[in-house]
C-alpha positions as CSV (number, residue, x, y, z in Angstrom):
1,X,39.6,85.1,30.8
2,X,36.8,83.9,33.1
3,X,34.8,86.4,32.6
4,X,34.7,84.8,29.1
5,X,34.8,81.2,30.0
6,X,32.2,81.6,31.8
7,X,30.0,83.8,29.1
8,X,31.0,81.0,27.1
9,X,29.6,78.3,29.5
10,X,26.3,80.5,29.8
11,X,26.1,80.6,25.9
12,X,26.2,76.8,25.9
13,X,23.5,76.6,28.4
14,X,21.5,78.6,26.9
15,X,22.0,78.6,23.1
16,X,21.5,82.1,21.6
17,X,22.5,83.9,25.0
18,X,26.1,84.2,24.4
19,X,25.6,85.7,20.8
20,X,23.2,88.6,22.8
21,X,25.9,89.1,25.4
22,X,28.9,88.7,22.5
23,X,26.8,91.9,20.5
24,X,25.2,89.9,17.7
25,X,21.4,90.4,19.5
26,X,18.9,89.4,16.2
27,X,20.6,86.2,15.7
28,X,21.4,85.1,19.2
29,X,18.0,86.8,20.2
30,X,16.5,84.0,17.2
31,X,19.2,80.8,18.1
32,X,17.1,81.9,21.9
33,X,14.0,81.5,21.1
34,X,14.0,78.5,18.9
35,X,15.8,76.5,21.7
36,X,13.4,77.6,24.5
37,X,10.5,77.0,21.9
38,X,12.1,73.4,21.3
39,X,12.3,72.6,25.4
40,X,8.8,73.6,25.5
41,X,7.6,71.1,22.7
42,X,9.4,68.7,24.6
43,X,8.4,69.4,28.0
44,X,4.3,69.2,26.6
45,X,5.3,65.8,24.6
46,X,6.6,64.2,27.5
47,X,4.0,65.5,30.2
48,X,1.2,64.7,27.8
49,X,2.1,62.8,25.0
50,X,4.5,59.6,26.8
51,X,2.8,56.7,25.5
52,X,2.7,58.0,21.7
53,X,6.2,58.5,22.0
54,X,7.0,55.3,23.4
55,X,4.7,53.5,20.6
56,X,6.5,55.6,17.8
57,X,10.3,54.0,18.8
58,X,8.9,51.0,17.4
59,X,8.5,52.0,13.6
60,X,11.7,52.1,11.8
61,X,10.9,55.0,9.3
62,X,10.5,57.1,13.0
63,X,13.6,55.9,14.2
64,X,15.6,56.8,11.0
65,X,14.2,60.4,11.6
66,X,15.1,60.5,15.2
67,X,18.4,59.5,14.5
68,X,19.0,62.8,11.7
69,X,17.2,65.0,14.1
70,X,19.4,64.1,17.1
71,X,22.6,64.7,14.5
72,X,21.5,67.8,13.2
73,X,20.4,69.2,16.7
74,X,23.9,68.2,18.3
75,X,25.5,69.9,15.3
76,X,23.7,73.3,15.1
77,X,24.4,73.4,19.1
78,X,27.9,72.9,18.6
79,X,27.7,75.4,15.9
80,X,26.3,77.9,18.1
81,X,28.9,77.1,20.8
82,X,31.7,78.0,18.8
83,X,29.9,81.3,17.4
84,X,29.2,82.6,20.6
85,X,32.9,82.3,22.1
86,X,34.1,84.0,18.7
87,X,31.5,86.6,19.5
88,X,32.6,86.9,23.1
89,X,36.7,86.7,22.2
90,X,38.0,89.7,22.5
91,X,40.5,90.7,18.9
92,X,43.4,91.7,21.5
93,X,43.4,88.4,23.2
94,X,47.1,86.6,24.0
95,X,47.7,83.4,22.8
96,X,47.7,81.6,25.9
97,X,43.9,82.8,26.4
98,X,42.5,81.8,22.8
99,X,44.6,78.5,23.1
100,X,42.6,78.2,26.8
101,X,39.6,79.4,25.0
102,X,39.6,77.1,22.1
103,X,40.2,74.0,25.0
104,X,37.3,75.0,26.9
105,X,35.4,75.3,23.5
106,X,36.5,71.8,22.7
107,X,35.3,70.2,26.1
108,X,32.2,71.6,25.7
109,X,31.6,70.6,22.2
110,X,32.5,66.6,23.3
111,X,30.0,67.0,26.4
112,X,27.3,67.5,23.5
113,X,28.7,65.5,21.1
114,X,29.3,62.1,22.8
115,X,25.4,61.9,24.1
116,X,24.3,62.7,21.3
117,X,26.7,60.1,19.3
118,X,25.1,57.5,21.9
119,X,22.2,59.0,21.5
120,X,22.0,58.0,17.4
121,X,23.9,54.5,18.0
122,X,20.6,53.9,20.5
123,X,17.9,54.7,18.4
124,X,19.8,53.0,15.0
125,X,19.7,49.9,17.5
126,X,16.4,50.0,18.6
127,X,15.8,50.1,14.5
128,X,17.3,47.4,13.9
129,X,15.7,45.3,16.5
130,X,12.8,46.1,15.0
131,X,13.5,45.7,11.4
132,X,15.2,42.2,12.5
133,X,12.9,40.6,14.4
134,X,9.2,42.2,13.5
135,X,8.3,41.9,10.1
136,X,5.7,43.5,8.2
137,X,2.1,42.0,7.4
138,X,3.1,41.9,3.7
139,X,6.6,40.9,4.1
140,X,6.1,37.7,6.1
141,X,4.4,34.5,6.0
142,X,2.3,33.1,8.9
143,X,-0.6,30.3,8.4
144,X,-2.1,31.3,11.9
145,X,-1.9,34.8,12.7
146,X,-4.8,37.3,11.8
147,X,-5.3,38.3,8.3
148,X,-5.8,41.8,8.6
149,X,-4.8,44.7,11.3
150,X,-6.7,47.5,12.0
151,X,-3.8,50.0,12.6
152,X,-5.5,52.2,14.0
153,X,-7.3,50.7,16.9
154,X,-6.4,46.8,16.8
155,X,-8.4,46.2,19.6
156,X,-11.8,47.8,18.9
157,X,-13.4,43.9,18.4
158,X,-10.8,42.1,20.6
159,X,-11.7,42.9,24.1
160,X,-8.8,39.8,24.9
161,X,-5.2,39.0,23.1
162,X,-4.1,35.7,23.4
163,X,0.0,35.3,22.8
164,X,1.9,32.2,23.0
165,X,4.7,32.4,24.7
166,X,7.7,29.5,23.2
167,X,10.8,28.6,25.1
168,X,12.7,26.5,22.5
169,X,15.8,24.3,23.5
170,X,17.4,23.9,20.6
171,X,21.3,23.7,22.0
172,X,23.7,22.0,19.5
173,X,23.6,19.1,22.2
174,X,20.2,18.2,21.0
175,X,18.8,17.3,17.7
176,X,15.7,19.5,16.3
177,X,14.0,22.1,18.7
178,X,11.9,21.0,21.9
179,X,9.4,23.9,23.1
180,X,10.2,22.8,26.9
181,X,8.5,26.2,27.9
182,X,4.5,26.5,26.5
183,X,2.9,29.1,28.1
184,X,-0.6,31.5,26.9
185,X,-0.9,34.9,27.8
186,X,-4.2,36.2,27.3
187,X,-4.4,40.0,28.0
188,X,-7.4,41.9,28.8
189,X,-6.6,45.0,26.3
190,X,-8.8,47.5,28.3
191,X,-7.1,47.2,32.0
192,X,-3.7,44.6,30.7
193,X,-4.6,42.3,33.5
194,X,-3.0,39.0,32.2
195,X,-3.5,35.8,32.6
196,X,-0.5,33.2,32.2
197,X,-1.4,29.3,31.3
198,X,1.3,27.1,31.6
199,X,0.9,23.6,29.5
200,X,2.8,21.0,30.5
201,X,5.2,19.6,28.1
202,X,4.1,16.4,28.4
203,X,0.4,16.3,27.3
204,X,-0.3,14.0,24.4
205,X,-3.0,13.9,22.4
206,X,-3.1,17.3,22.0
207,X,-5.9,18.0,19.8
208,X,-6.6,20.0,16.2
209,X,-9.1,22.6,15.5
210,X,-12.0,20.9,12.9
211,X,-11.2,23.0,10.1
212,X,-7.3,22.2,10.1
213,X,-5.2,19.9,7.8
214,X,-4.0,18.2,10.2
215,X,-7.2,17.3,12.1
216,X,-7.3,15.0,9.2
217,X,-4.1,13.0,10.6
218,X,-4.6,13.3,13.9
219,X,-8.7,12.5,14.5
220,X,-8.1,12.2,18.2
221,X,-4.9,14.5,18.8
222,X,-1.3,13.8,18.1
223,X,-0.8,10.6,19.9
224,X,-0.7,6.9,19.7
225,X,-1.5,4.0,21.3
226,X,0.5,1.4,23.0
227,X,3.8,2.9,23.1
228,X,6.2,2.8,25.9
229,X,6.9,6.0,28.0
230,X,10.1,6.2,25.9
231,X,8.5,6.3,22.8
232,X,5.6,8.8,23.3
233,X,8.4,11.3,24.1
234,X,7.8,12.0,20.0
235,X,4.2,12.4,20.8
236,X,4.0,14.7,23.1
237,X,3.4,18.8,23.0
238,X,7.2,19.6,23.8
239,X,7.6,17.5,20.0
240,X,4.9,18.5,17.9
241,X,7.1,22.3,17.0
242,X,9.6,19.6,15.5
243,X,7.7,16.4,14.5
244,X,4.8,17.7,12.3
245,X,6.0,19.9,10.2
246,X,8.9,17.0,9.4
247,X,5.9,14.7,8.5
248,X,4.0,17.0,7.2
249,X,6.1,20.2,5.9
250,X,3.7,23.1,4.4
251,X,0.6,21.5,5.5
252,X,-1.1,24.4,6.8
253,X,0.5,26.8,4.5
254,X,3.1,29.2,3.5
255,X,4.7,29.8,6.7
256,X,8.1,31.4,7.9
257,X,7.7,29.2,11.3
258,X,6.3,26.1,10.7
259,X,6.6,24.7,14.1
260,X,5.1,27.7,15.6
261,X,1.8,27.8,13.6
262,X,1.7,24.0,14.4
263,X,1.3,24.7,18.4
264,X,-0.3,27.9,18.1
265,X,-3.3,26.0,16.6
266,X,-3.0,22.6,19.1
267,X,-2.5,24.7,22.0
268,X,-5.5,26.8,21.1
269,X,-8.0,24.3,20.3
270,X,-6.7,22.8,24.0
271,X,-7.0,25.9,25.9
272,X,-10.2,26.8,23.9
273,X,-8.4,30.1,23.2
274,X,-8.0,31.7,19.9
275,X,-4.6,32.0,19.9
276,X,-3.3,35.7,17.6
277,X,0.7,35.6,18.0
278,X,3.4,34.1,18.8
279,X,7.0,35.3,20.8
280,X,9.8,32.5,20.9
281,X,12.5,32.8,23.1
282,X,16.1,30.7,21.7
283,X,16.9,29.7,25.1
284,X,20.7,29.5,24.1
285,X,20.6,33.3,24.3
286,X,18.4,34.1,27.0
287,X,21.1,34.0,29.7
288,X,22.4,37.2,27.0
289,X,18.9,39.1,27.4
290,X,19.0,38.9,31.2
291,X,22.3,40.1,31.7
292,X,22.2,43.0,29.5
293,X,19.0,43.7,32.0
294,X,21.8,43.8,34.9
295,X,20.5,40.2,36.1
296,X,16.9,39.8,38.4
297,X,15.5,39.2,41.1
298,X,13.6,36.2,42.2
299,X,12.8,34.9,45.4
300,X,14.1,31.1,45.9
301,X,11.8,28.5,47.6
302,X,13.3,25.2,47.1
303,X,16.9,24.7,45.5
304,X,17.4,24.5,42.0
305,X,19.7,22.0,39.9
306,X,21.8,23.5,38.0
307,X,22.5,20.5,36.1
308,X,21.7,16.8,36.8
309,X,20.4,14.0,35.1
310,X,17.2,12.6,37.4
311,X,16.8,9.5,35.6
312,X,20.5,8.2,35.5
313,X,21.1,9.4,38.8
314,X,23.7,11.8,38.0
315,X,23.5,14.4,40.9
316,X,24.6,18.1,39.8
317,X,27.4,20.2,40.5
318,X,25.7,23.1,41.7
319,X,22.9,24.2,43.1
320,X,20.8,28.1,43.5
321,X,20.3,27.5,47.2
322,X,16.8,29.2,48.9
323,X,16.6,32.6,49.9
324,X,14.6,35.3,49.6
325,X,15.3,38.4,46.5
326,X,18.1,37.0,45.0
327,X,20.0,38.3,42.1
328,X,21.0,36.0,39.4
329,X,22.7,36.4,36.5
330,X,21.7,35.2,33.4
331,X,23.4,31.9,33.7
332,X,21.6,31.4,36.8
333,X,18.1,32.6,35.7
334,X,18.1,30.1,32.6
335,X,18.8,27.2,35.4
336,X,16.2,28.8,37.8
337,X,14.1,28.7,34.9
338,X,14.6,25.2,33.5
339,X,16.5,23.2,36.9
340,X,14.4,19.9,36.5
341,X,17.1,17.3,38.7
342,X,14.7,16.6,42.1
343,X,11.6,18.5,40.4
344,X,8.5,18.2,38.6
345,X,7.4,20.2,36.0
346,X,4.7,22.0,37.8
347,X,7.8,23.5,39.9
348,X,9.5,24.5,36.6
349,X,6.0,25.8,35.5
350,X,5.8,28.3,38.6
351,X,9.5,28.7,38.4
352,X,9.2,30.2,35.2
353,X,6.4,32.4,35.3
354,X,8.6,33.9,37.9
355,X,11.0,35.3,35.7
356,X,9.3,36.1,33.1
357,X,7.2,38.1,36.3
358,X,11.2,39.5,37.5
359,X,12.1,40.6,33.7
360,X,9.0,42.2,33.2
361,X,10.1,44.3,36.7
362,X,14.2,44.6,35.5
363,X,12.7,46.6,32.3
364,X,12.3,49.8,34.7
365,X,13.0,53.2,32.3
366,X,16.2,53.9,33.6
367,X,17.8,50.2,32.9
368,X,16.0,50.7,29.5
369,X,17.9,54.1,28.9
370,X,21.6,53.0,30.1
371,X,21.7,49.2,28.9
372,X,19.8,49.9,25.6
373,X,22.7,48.5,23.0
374,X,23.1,45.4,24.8
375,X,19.1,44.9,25.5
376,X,18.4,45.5,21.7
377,X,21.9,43.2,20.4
378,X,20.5,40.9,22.8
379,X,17.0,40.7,22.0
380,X,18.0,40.2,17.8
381,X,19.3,36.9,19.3
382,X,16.9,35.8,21.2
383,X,13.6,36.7,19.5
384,X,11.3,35.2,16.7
385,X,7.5,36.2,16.4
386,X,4.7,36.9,13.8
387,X,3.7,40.0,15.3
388,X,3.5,42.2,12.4
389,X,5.6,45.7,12.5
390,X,2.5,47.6,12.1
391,X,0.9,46.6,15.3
392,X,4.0,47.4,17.4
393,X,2.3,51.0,18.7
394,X,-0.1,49.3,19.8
395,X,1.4,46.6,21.2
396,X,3.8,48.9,22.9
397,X,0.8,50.9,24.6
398,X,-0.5,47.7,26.1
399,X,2.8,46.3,27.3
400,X,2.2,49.2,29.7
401,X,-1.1,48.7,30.7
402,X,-0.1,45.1,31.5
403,X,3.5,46.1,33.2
404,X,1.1,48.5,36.0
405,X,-1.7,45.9,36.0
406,X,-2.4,42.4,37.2
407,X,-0.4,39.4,36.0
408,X,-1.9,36.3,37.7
409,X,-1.4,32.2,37.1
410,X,-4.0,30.2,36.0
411,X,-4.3,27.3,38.2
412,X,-4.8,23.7,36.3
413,X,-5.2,20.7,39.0
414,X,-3.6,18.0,37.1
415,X,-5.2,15.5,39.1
416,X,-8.5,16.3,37.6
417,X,-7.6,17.2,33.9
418,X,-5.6,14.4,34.2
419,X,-2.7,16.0,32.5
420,X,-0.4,13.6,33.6
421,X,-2.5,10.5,31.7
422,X,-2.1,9.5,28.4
423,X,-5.5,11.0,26.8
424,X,-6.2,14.5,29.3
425,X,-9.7,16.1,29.5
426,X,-9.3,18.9,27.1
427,X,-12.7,19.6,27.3
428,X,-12.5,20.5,31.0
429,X,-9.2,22.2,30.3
430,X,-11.5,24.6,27.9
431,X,-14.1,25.1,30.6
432,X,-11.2,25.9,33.1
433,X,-9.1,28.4,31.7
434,X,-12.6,30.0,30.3
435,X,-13.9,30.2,33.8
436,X,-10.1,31.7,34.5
437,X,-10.1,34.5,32.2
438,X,-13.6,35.7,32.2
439,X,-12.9,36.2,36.4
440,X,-11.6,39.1,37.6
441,X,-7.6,38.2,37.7
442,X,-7.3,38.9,41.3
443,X,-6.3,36.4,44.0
444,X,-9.2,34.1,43.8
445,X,-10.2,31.9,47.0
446,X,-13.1,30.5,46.0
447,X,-14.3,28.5,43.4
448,X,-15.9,30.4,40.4
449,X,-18.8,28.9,38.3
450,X,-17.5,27.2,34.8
451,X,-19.0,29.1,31.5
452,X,-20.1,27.1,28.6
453,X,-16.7,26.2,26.9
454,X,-16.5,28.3,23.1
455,X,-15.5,24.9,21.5
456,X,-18.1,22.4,20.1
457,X,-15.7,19.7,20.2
458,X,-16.3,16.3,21.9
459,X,-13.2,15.4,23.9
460,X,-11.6,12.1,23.2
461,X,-12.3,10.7,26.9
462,X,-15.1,11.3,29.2
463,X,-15.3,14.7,30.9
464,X,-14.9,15.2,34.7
465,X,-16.8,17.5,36.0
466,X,-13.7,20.5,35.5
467,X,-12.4,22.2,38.7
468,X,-12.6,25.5,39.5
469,X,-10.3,28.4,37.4
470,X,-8.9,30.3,40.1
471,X,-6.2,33.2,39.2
472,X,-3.2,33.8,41.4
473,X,-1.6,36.6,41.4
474,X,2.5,36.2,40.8
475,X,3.4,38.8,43.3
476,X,1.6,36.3,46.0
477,X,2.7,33.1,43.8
478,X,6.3,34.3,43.6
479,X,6.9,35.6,46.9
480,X,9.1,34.0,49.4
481,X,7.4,31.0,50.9
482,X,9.8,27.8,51.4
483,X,7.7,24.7,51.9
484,X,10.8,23.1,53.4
485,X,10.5,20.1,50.6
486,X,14.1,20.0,49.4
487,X,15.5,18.2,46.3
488,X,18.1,16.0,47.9
């Protein structure tokens, strides 16, 4: 009997071998070769061809296929299982060793069946992330994104993609969205050295390219004059995803996300960046994202509110105390993230490119391969873009470029683009965050030369001679550094 346990074991192993040793050599000799064939295909795919493989779990019809294969593969193994212990039983047997037999059998068949059941639920969920949250170019509706994709090389004419990156609040607490978060990525697509632009939610005025609909509105930017500071909370960027397309619905087109198309083009004509895609992030479910990630880590430089109202002096109730690589939770990270009692919103701003810097770092391979379900459940929560399906390959081979290179903050000195007034120099913001991304992304210590901005524009207020672009890179801006200035 162990002699044929273990035979049986061995056959299992090695598909094909127990049907040799068990006297049916041409078939088992076949069942052997085909599975050694198989592990070399696989070993050659993964040595040579990762990236391809990696790109192709992000179109469905690829997915359904991997999911049969992976069924059919368990099945023939479990198949050839069962063979080869017939083969190998001898006809005399008792019937305490075939009921033994037919046990072992059955353990080994659940050792390949359950992986490959998680296996299939895995890839069906990765499909349906897709299928939920990417659409195809024909199949949805976007005013702003490009017309056409070149599926085969997207990025032979676009040596730089430019994605805007939407945190909207919309909790049930609150009427309409708010975009709280605004933040451009542009991504070299030769090296994936990124560039992150944060944009205060509180610019007004934010202007309109001269060939869109609504430049016709809003000559001089989406503002007004003479308000109080209450009132030009409905003019300001963190308003415009809700305000204009309620005052002005299907102005720019047929679109599946009004409010999105509506920044994309402000923010664009502000940055002086040619803005291709969107990613919004439903805040209300980020805390979900993060914690099927197993939580990240972040160092902590100041405390954070976790709660608090600063202008009716209602202190919170708890605070995310300093300290350096701490884990938080998801419920923590969306407070790390957005905490405003005691800080400024250039704190937020830095705050948050940190953990879109520590999820970037959580999404290692092997928390991709063991937290899969919940990441992909997760993510059809928390997503909305107009990144058509067909670009996903693509996109999937740069989000590895950009994971291995250089993600740095552009640096805006408020003070000088006079962010914080009523009517900011977009024209020097232009020439800034040009200078920025046509520098080499690396921690920059001196100033580097503006370029001529790519807009003809005339800004609305006279231009200040713009400060310098610097990069930082978030490793050094995210690192553990208290200043010692607390929130009280």
């Amino acid at each position: 009997m162990p002699k044929l346990l273990g035979f049986t074991l061995l056959g299992a192993l090695l598909p094909g071998l127990g049907l040799i040793i068990g006297g049916r050599r041409k078939l088992g000799a076949f069942v052997l070769t085909v599975f050694l064939a198989l592990v070399g295909v696989a070993a050659y795919v993964a040595l040579t061809r990762r990236d391809e493989v990696i790109a192709a779990a992000v179109v469905p019809s690829r997915l359904l296929i991997t999911s049969v294969l992976i069924a059919a593969l368990a099945f023939g193994w479990i198949v050839v299982v069962v063979g080869s212990h017939r083969s190998l039983r001898p006809a005399t047997g008792g019937a305490g060793g075939r009921v033994a037999g037919a046990l072992f059998v059955g353990v080994l068949c659940f050792a390949i069946a359950a992986p490959a059941a998680i296996g299939v639920q895995t890839v069906l969920a990765q499909r349906t992330l897709v299928q939920d949250v990417f659409q195809s170019q024909g199949e949805s509706k976007s005013a702003t994104r490009p017309t056409t994709v070149n599926v085969k090389d997207p990025w032979e004419d676009r040596p730089r993609l430019n994605l805007l990156l939407l945190g909207g609040d919309d909790a049930p607490s609150r009427e309409g969205v708010r975009t709280d978060t605004v933040i451009v990525a542009s991504i070299d697509t030769k090296t994936g050295n990124t560039s992150l632009v944060s944009m205060p939610r509180n610019l007004t005025f934010m202007p309109f390219p001269a060939d869109s609909p609504l430049r016709k509105f809003y000559p001089d930017g989406f503002g007004k004059e003479g308000l109080s500071l209450d009132g030009r909370l409905e003019w300001m960027l963190t308003a415009m995803y809700q305000n204009i397309p309620d005052a002005h619905p299907g102005i720019l087109g047929p679109s599946d996300n009004e409010g999105a198309d509506v920044v994309k083009q402000s923010v664009g004509e502000a940055t002086g960046l040619k803005i291709d895609y969107y990613l919004q992030v439903n805040l209300q479910s980020f805390p979900e994202i993060v914690d099927a990630l197993g939580g990240i880590t972040v160092n902590v430089n100041e405390r954070v509110a976790m709660g608090g109202i600063s202008s009716s002096h209602i202190p919170p109730k708890e605070w995310i105390e300093p300290g350096p690589r701490q884990h938080l939770d998801g419920r923590h990270a969306l407070w790390f993230a957005r905490g405003r009692y005691g800080a400024d919103d250039d704190q937020r701003q830095v705050r948050q490119r940190c953990v879109i810097k520590a999820i970037v770092d959580a999404a290692d391979p092997q928390t991709l391969v063991t937290k899969y379900k919940a990441i992909a459940k997760a993510g059809q929560h928390l997503l909305r873009t107009d990144i058509p399906q067909e670009l996903l390959p693509a996109m999937v081979e740069l989000a590895l470029k950009v994971k291995s290179a250089t993600v740095s903050n552009v640096t805006l000195d408020s003070e000088k683009l006079r962010l914080k007034y009523l009517h900011p120099d977009y024209q020097a913001l232009r020439e800034t965050v040009q200078s920025a991304v046509d520098s080499d992304p690396a921690p920059a210590t001196t100033p580097v030369t503006p370029t001529t901005p790519t807009t003809t524009r005339k800004p609305t207020t006279p231009t200040t001679t713009p400060p310098p672009g610097p990069t930082q890179n978030l490793a050094d801006a995210c690192a553990y550094n208290p200043s010692g200035d607390q929130p009280n």
